[in-house]
N, C-alpha and C positions, 0 to 999 in steps of 0.2 A: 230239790225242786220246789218243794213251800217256800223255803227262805227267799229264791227267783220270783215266785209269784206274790210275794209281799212286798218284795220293792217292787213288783212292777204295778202292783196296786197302790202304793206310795206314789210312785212319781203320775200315774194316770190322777188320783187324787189333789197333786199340786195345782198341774196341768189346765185343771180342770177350775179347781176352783179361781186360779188364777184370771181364767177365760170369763168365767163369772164374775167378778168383780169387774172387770174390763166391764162387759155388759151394764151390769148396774151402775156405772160411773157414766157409762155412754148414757143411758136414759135419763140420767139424774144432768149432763149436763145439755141434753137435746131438749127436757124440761125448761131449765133455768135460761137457756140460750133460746127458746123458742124454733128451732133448725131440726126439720126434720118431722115425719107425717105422726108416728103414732112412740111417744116415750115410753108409755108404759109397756109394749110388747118387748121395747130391749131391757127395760128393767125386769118383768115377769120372766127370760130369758136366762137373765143375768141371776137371778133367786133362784130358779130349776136350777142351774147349774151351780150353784152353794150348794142348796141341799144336795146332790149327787155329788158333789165329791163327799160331802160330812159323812154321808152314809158310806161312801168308799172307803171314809176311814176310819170308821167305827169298824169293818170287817176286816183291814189292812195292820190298825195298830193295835197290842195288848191293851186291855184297861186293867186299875186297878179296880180289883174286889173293895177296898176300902171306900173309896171315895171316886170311884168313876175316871179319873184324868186320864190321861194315854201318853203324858211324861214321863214315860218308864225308860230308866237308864240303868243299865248292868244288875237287872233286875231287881230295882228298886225304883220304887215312888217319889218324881220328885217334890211331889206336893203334901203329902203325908206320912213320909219316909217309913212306906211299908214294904218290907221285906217280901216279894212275890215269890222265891225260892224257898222260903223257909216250909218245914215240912209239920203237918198238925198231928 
């Protein structure tokens, strides 16, 4: 049942952020195009929804104790190749 509720906080996380960037791409070109009443409420829109998915996935994916990153494959770090199974 966790491992279901990790991808589904994975893919809510994609989702999400995906929709965020959309957002802040819409304000940044409703800006530069001049189209459109207020930019910065779809950019402000656009950064809520960054930050809610990051925090999705800071609860969604392991981090490494060494060095923070959440590129954890077959339990191991792929940015500092620290062993997360290893026992102290």
């Amino acid at each position: 049942m966790a491992e279901a509720f990790r991808k589904l906080m994975a893919w809510a996380s994609f989702f999400i952020g995906a929709t965020g960037m959309g957002f802040l791409m819409l304000g940044v070109m409703m800006a530069v195009t001049g189209i459109g009443r207020n930019p910065l409420l779809a950019s402000g829109i656009g950064l809520v929804m960054l930050l809610t998915a990051s925090l999705i996935s800071g609860k969604a994916f392991p981090r490494c104790p060494r060095c923070g990153s959440d590129l954890i494959e077959d339990g191991r770090c792929q940015v500092c190749d620290y062993d997360l199974r290893r026992e102290r």
